[in-house]
N, C-alpha and C positions, 0 to 999 in steps of 0.2 A: 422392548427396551425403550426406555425415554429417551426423548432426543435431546442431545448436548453437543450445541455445534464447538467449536474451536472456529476461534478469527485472532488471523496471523496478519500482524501488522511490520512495519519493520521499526521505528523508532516510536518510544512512548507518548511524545509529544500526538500525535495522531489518534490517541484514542483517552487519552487523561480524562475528560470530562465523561467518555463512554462509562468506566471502569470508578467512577467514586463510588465508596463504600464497599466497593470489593477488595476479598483478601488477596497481600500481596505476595509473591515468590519470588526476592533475586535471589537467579541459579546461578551456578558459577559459567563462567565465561560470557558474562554479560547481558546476560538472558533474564528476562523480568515477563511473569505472567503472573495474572489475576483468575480469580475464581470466585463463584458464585455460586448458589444450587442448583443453578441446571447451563454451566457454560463455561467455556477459559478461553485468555485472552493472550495472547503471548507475542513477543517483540523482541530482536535480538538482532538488530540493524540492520544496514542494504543489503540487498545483491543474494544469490545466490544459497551459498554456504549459510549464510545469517538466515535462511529461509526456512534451511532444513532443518536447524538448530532450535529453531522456535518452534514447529510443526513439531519437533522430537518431541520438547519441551511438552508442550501444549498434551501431546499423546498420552504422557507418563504422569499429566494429571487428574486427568479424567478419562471417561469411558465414551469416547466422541464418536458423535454420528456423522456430521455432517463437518470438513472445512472450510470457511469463507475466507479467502486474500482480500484484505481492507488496506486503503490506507490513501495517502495523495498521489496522484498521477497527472503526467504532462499532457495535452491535448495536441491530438497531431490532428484531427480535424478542425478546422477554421471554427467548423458554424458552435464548435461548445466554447462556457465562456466558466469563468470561476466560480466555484460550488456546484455545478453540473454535476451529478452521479452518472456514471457510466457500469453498465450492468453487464458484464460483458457475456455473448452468448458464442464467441470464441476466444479463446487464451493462445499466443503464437508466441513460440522460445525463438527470437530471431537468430542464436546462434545454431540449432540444429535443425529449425524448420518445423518440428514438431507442433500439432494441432489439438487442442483439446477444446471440445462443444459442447454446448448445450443450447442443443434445439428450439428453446422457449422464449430464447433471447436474440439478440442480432447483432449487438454492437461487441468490435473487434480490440482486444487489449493485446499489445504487442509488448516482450518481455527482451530486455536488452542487459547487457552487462554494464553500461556505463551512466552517466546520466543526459537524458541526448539533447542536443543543441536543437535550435531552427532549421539546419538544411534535414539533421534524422527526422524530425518529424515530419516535414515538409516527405522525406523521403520513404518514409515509414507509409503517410499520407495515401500518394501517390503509388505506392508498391501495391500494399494490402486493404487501401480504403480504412487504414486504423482512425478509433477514434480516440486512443489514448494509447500511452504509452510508459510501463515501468519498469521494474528491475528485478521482483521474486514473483510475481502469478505463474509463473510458467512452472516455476520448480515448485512449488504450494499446489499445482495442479496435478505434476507428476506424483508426488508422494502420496496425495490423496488417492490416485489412480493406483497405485502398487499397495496402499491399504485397502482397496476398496471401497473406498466413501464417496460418498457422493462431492461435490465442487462449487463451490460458485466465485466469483470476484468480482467484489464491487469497491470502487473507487471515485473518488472525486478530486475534479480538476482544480489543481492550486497553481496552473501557468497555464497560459493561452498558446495558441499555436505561434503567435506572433514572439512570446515572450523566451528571452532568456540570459542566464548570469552566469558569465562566462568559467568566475572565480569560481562558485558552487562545489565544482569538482574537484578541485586542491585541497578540501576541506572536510572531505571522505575518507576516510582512514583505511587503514587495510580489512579489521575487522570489524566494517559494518557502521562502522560511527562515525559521526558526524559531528567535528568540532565547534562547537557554536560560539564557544568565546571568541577562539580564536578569529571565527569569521566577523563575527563584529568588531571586535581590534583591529586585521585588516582592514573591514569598510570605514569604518569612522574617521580613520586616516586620510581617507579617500576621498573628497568631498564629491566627484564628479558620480560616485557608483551611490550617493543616496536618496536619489531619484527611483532608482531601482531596487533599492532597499527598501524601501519605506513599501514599493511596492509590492515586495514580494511578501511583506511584513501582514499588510491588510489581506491579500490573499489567501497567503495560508492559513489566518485566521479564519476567512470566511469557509475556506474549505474543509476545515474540520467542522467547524458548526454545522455544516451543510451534512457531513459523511456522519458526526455524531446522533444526528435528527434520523435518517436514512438506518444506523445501527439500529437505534434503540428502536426503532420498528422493527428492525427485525428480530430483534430479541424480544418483543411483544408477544410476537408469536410463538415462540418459539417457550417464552414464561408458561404462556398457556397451554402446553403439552405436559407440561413438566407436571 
């Protein structure tokens, strides 16, 4: 069989520049995946449930060998800084404790329900030595593990272990999304939060550039199977 990975993102913004020229699928329930001849890309917001629903997504488009969890991730380690890839060679659900490896790698992604402040990672840090921290690898590991495919996750850091915005979280919606107007209505009001706006602004830009550069290698390889 040829290999056709699936990479599960959770918001499209994270992979827009991966995915030009490929064909596009919004599913119902807010679900948008892309495909190519030898790959699908699929998104369907935070957390959990939005995880499973892209990985469906992603399944019922193609005939997938491999899954990868992509996307932006917090740094509970000090020493990474923004655009850092992190390749994680364990995946940890921190609500069930559950571990998923891979031997080849070493660095530790920690998978949370919310989105975590300074003292979680600080504490996430301290607990497990994680070097990041997100919201769907855990459950994008387990499905892959009940299909039988193989796993990977890789992520790049768009907040420093120092950094964080407090409001972020009021701006998450129940299914998976993430209001951006609205969030920029609140900040601009705000003059004292665009300091940190501005900052999280060049961030998360550089951290897609960073995980975009990082994809498309690995969809290089992956061209060349095809």
């Amino acid at each position: 069989m040829k290999e056709c990975p699936a990479i599960i993102a959770a918001l499209p913004r994270e992979i827009k520049s991966l995915v030009r020229g490929w064909q596009e699928h919004r599913l119902p329930g807010k679900i948008t995946a892309y495909t190519n001849d030898f790959a699908v890309v699929a998104c369907a917001g935070m957390g959990a449930d939005r995880a499973t629903l892209a990985v469906q997504a992603a399944l019922s488009l193609k005939p997938v060998t491999t899954i990868l969890s992509t996307g932006l991730a917090g740094a509970c380690d000090p020493a990474l800084s923004v655009g850092d890839i992190v390749r994680a060679g364990v995946v940890i659900d921190a609500r069930t404790g559950e571990r998923f490896a891979d031997p080849l790698l070493n660095q530790t992604l920690i998978t949370t329900s919310v989105i975590a402040d300074i003292k979680e990672k600080q504490r996430l840090y301290a607990s497990y030595r994680a070097s990041a921290v997100d919201m769907e690898a855990a459950t994008v590991a387990r499905l892959a593990q009940t299909h039988g495919l193989p796993f990977r996750a890789i992520k790049s850091i768009s907040d420093e272990a120092s950094f964080e915005m407090e409001e972020l979280a009021q701006f998450a919606t129940a299914d998976g999304q993430f209001r951006e107007a609205a969030f920029a209505a609140h900040s601009i009001l705000r003059p004292y939060l665009w300091p940190k706006l501005l900052a999280l602004a060049g961030n998360s830009k550089r951290a897609v550039q960073s995980l975009t550069s990082e994809l498309e290698s690995q969809l290089n390889w992956y061209r060349q199977q095809a």
